[in-house]
DOKOLLUM-236190 format. One record per residue: residue number from 1; x, y, z of N, C-alpha, C, O in turn. Coordinates in steps of 0.2 Angstrom, whole numbers, padded with zeros to 4 digits. Atoms other than C-alpha are relative to their C-alpha. Example, Ala and Ser with C-alpha at 12.3 -4.5 7.8 and 13.67 -1.06 7.14 Angstrom:
2
- 1,0004,-0006,0000,0062,-0022,0039,0004,0006,0000,0009,0005,0003 .
- 2,-0004,-0006,-0001,0068,-0005,0036,-0004,0005,0003,-0001,0011,0004 .
# end
This chain:
78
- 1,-0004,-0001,-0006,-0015,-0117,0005,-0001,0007,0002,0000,0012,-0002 .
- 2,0000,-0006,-0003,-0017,-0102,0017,0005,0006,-0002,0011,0004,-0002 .
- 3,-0006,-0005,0001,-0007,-0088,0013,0001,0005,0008,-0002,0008,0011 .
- 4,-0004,-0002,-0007,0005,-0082,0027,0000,0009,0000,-0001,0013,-0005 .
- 5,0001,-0009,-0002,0007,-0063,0035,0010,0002,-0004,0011,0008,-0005 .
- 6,-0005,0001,0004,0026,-0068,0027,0002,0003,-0008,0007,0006,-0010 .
- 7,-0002,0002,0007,0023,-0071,0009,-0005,0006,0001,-0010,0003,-0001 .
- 8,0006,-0006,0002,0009,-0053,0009,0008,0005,0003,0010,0010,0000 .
- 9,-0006,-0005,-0002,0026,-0046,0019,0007,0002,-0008,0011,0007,-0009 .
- 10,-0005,0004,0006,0038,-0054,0003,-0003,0004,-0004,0001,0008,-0006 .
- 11,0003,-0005,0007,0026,-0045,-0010,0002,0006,0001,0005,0010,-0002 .
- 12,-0002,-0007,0001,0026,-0028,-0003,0007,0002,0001,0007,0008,-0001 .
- 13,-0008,0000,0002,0047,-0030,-0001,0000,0002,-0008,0001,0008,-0011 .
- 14,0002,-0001,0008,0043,-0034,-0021,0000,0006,-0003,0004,0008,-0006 .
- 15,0003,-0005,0002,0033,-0020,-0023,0005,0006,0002,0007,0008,-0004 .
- 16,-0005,-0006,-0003,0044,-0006,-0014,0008,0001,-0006,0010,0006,-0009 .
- 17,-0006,0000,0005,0060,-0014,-0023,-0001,0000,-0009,0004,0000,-0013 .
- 18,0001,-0002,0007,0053,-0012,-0042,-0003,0007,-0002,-0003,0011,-0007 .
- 19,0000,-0006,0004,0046,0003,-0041,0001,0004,0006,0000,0010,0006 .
- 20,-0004,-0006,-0003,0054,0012,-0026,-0003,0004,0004,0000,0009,0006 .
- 21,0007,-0002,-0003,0038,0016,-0018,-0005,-0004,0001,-0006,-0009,-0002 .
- 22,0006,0006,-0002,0023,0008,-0009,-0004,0003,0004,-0002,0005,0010 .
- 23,0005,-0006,-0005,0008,0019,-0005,-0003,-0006,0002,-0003,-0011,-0001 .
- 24,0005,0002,-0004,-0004,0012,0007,-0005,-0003,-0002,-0005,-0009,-0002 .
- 25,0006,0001,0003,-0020,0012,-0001,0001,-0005,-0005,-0003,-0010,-0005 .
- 26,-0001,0006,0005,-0013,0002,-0017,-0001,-0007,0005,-0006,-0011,0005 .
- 27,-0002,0004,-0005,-0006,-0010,-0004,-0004,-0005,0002,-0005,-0011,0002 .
- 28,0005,0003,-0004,-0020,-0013,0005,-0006,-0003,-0005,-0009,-0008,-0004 .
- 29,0003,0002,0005,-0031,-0015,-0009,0002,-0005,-0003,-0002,-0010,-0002 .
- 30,-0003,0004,0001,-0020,-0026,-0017,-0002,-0007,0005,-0005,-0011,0003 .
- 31,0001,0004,-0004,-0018,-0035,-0001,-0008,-0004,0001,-0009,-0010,0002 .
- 32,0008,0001,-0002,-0038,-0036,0002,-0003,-0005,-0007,-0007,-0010,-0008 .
- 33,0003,0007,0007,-0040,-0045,-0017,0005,-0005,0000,0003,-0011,-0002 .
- 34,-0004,0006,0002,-0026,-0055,-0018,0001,-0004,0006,0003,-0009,0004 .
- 35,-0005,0003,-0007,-0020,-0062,-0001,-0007,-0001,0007,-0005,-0005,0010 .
- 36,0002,-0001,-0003,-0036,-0058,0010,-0003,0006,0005,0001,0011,0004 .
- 37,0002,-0005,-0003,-0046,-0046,0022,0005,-0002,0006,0008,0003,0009 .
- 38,-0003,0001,-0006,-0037,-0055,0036,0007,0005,0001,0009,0007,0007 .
- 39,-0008,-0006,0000,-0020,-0044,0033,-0004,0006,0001,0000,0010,0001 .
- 40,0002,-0010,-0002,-0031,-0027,0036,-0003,0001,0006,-0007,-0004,0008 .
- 41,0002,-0002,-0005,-0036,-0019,0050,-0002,0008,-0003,0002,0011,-0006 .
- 42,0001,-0009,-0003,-0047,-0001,0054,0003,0003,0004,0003,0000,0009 .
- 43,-0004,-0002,-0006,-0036,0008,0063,-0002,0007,0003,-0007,0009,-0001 .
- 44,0002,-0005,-0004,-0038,0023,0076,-0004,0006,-0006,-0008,0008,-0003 .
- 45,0002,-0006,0005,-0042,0036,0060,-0005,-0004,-0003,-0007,0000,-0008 .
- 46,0004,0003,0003,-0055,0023,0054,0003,-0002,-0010,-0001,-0002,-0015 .
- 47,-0003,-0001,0007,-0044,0021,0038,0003,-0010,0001,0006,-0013,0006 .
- 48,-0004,0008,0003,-0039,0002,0031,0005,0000,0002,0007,0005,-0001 .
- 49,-0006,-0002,0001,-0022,0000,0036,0002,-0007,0001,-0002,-0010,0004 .
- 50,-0002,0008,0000,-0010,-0018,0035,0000,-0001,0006,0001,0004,0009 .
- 51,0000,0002,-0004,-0010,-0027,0048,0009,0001,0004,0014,0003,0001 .
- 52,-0005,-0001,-0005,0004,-0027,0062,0005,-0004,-0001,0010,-0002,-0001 .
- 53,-0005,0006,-0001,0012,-0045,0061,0003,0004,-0008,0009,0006,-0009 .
- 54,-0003,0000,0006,0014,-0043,0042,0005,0007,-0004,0007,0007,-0010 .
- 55,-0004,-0005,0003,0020,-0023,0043,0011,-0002,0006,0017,0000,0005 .
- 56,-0003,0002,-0003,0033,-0031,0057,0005,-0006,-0005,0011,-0007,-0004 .
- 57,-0006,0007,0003,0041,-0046,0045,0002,0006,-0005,0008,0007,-0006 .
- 58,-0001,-0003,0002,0040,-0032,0034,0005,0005,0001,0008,0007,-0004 .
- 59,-0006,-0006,-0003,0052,-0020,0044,0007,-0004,-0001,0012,-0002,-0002 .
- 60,-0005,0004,-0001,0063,-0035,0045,0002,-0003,-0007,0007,-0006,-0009 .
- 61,-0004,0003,0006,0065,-0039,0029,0003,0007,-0007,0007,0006,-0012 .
- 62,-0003,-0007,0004,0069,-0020,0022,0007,0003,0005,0010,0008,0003 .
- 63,-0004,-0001,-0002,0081,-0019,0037,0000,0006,0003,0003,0005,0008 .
- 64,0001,-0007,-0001,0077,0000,0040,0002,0006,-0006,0001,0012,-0007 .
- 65,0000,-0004,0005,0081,0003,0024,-0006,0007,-0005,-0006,0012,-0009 .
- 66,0005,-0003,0004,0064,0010,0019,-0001,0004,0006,0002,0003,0011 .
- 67,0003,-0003,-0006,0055,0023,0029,-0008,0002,-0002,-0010,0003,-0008 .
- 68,0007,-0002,0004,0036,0026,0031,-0001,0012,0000,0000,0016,0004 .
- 69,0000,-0005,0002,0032,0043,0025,-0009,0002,0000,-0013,0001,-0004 .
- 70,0004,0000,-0002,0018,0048,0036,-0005,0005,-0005,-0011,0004,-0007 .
- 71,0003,-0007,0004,0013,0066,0026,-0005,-0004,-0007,-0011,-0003,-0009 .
- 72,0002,0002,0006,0010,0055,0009,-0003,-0007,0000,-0007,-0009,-0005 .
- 73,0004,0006,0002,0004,0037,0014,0003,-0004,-0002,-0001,-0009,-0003 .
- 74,-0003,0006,0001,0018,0026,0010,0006,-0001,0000,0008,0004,0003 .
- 75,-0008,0001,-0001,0037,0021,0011,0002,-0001,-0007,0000,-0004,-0012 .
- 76,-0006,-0001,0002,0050,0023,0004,0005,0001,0000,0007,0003,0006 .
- 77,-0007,0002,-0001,0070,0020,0001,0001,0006,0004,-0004,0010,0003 .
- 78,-0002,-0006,-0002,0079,0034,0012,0008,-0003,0002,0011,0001,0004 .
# end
């Protein structure tokens, strides 16, 4: 069964709410072995970065509770 931009948005929820943190590079890593290349995109700095639909279900499912923390590479509660 395909795996949705959903259920890759669901883990990194997971991910943030156990340790409170969710850098980037894990993320996408993780993402690129478990879930697919299809969630990553090159973006403008030629840097890996998650895809848009699944950083979108993502914003909706943390509510605005987290924030990205552009200096460091990752989100966080705030």
């Amino acid at each position: 069964m395909a795996v949705t931009a959903n259920e890759v948005a669901e883990w990194m929820m997971e991910q943030l709410k156990s340790a409170g943190i969710l850098h980037q590079k894990e993320a996408v890593d993780y993402i690129i072995q478990h879930f697919g290349e299809s969630f990553i995109y090159v973006n403008e700095n030629g840097n890996q970065a998650i895809s848009k639909d699944v950083k979108k279900i993502f914003k909706k499912l943390h509510g605005g509770k987290a924030a990205w923390e552009r200096d460091g590479f990752f989100w966080g509660w705030h």
